[in-house]
C-alpha angles and dihedrals in degrees: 000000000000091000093045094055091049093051084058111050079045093059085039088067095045093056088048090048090050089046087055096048096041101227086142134032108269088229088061097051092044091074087053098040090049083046094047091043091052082047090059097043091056103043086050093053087049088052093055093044092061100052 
C-alpha cells in the first residue's frame, strides 16, 4: 500500500510539472489530477485502517 501511495503522489508531481510547462491543456490534466487525488485519499484511509 505504501508503494502504491507513493506512486501516486509521484504521478501526482509530474502532472503538476506538466501543468506548469503546458505540454498539455490544463482542462485536460484537471480530470486526472481529481482521479489521482481520490486515489490518495483512499490509499491513505486504507493505510490508517490497518494499523
Amino acid at each position: 500500500m505504501r508503494i502504491c501511495l507513493k506512486e501516486l503522489r509521484e504521478s501526482l508531481r509530474n502532472l503538476n510539472i506538466q501543468s506548469k510547462a503546458n505540454l498539455f491543456s490544463k482542462e485536460n490534466l484537471i480530470p486526472l489530477k481529481d482521479e489521482n487525488d481520490q486515489l490518495i485519499r483512499i490509499i491513505v484511509t486504507r493505510i490508517k485502517n490497518i494499523k
